[in-house]
Backbone as a chain_set.jsonl record, in Angstrom:
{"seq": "XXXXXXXXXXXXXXXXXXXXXXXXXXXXXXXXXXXXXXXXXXXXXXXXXXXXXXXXXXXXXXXXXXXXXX", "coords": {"N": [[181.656, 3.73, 247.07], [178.546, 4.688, 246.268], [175.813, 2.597, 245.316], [173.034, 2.327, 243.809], [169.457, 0.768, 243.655], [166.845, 0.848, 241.438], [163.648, -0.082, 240.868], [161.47, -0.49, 238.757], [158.004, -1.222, 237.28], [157.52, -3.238, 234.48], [156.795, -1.321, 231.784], [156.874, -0.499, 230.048], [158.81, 2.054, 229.993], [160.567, 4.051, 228.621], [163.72, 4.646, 227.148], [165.021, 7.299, 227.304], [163.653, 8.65, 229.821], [164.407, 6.608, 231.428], [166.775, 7.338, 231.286], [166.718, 9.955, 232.707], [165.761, 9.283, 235.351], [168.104, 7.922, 236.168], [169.964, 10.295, 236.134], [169.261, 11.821, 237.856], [168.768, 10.293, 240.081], [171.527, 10.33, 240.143], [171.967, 12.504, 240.799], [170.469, 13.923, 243.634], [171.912, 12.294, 244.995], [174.446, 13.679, 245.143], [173.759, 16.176, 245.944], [172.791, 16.024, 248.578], [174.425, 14.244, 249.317], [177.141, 14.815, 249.303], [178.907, 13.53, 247.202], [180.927, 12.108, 244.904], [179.942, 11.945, 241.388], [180.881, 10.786, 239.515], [181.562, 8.359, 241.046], [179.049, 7.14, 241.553], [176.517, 4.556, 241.25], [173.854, 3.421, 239.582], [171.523, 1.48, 239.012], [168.734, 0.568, 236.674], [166.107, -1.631, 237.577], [163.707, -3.447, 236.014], [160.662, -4.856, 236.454], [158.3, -7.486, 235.578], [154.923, -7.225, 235.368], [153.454, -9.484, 235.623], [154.841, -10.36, 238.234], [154.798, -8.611, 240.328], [152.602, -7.401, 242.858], [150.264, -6.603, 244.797], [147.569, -5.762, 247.817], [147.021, -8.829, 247.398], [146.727, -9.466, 244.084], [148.269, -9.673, 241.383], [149.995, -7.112, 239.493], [149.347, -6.885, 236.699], [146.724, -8.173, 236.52], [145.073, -6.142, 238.53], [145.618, -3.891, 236.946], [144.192, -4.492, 234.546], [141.642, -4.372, 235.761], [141.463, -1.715, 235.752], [142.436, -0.424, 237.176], [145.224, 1.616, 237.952], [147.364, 1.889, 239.561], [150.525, 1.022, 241.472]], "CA": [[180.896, 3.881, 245.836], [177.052, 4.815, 246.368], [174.81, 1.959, 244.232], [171.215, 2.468, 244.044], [169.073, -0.125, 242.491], [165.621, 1.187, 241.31], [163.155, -1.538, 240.546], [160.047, -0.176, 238.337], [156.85, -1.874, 236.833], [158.283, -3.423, 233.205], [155.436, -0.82, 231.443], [157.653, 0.556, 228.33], [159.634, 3.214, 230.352], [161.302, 4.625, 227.252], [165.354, 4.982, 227.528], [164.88, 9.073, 227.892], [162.882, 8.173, 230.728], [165.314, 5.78, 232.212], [168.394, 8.191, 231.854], [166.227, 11.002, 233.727], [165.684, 8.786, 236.606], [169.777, 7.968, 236.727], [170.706, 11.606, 236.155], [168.183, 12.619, 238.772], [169.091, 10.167, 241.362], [172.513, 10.517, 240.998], [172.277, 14.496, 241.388], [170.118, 13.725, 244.627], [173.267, 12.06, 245.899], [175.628, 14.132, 244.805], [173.294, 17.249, 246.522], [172.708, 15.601, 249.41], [175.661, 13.58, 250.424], [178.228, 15.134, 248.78], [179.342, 12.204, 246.212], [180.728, 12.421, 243.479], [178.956, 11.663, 240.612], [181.671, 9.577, 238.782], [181.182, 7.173, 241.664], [177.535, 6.525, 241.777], [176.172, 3.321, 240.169], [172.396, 3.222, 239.632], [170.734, 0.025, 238.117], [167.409, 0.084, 237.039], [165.866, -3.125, 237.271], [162.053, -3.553, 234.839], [160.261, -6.186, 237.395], [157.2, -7.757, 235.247], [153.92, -6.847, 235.961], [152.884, -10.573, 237.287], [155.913, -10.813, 239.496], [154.399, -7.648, 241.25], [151.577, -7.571, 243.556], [149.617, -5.142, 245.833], [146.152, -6.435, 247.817], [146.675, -9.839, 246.629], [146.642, -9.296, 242.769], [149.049, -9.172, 240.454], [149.556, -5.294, 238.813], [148.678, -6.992, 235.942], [145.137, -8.127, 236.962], [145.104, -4.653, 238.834], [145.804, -3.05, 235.604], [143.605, -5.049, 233.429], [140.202, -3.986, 236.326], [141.439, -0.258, 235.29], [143.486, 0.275, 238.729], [146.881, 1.909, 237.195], [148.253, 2.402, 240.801], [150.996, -0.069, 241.842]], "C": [[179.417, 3.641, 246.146], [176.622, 3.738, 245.008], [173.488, 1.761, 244.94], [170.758, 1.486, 243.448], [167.499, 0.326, 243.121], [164.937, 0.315, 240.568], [161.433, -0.69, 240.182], [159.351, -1.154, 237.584], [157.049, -1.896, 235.133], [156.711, -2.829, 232.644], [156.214, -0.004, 230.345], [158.053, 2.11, 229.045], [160.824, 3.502, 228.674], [163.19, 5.157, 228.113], [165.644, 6.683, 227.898], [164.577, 9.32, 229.241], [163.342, 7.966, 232.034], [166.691, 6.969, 232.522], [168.029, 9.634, 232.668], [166.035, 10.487, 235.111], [167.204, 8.558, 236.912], [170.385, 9.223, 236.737], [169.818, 12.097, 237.513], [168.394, 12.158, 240.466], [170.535, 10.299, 241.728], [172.941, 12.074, 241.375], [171.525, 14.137, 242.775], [171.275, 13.296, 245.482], [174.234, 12.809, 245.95], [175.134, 15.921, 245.898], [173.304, 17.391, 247.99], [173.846, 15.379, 250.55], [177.157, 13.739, 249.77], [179.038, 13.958, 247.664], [179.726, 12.59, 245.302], [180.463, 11.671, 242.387], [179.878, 10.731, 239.863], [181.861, 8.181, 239.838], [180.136, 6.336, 242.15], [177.284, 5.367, 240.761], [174.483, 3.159, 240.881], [172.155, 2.911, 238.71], [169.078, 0.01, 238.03], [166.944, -1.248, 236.257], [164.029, -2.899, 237.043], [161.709, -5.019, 235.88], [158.507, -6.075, 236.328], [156.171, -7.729, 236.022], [152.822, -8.202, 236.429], [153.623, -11.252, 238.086], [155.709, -9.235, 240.458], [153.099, -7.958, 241.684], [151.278, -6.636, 244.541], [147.845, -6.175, 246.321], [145.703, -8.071, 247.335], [146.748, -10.575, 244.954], [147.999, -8.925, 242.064], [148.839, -7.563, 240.383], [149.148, -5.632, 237.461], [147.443, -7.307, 235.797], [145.097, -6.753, 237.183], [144.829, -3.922, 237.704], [144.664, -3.243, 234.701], [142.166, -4.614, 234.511], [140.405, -2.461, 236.07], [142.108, 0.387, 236.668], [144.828, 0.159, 238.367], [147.801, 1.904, 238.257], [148.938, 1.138, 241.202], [150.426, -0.565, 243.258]], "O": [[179.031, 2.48, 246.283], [177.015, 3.986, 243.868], [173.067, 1.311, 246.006], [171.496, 1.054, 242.563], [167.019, 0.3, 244.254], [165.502, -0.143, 239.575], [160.549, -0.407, 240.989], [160.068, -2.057, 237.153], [156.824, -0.882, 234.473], [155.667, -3.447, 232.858], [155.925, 1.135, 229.981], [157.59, 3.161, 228.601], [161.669, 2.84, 228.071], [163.555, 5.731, 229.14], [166.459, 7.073, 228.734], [165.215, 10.184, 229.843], [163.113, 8.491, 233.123], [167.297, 7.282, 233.547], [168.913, 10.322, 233.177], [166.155, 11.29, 236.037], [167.586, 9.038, 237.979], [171.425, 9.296, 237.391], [170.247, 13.152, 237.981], [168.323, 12.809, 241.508], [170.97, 10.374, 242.878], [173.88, 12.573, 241.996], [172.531, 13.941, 243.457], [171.562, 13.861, 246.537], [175.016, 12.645, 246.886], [175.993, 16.631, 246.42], [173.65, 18.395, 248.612], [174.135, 15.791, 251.673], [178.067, 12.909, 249.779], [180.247, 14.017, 247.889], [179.095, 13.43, 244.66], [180.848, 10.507, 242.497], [179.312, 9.668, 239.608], [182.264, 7.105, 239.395], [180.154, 5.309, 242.827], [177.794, 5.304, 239.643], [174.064, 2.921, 242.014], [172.316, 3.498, 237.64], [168.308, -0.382, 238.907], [167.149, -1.736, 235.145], [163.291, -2.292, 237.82], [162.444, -6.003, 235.964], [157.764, -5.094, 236.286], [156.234, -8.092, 237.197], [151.843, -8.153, 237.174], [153.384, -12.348, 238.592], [156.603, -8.901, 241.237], [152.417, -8.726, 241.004], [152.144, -5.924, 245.05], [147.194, -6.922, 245.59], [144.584, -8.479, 247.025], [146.803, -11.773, 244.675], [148.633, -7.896, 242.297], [147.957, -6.894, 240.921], [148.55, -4.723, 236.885], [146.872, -6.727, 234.873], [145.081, -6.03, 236.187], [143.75, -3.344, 237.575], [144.174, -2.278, 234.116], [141.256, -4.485, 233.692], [139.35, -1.839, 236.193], [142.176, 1.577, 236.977], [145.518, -0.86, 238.379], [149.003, 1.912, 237.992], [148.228, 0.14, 241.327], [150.81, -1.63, 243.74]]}, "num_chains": 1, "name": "protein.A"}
């Protein structure tokens, strides 16, 4: 059983959003490595933006000097 765990920047990803990134990666697997799709498990995990960091800085500092890029 293929499990993915995708870990994005908690920034109001909207649930439409979210189920395009699980339909998307589990067709990538399923294209790829032949899988089938009733056995994929992909978790996405919302990691707050001052438990991330890049350069030193939070992404929330980052964010807040106008640098959107993780």
């Amino acid at each position: 059983m293929p499990y993915v765990n995708v870990k994005i920047a908690k920034s109001g990803a909207t649930a439409e959003q979210k189920s395009k990134i699980i339909s998307g990666v589990t067709q990538v697997l399923v294209d790829t490595l032949g899988k089938d799709p009733e056995t994929i498990l992909v978790v996405i995990d919302e990691v707050d933006t001052d438990n991330l960091g890049k350069g030193g800085e939070s992404l929330t500092v980052r964010r807040a000097k106008g640098d959107a890029r993780p």
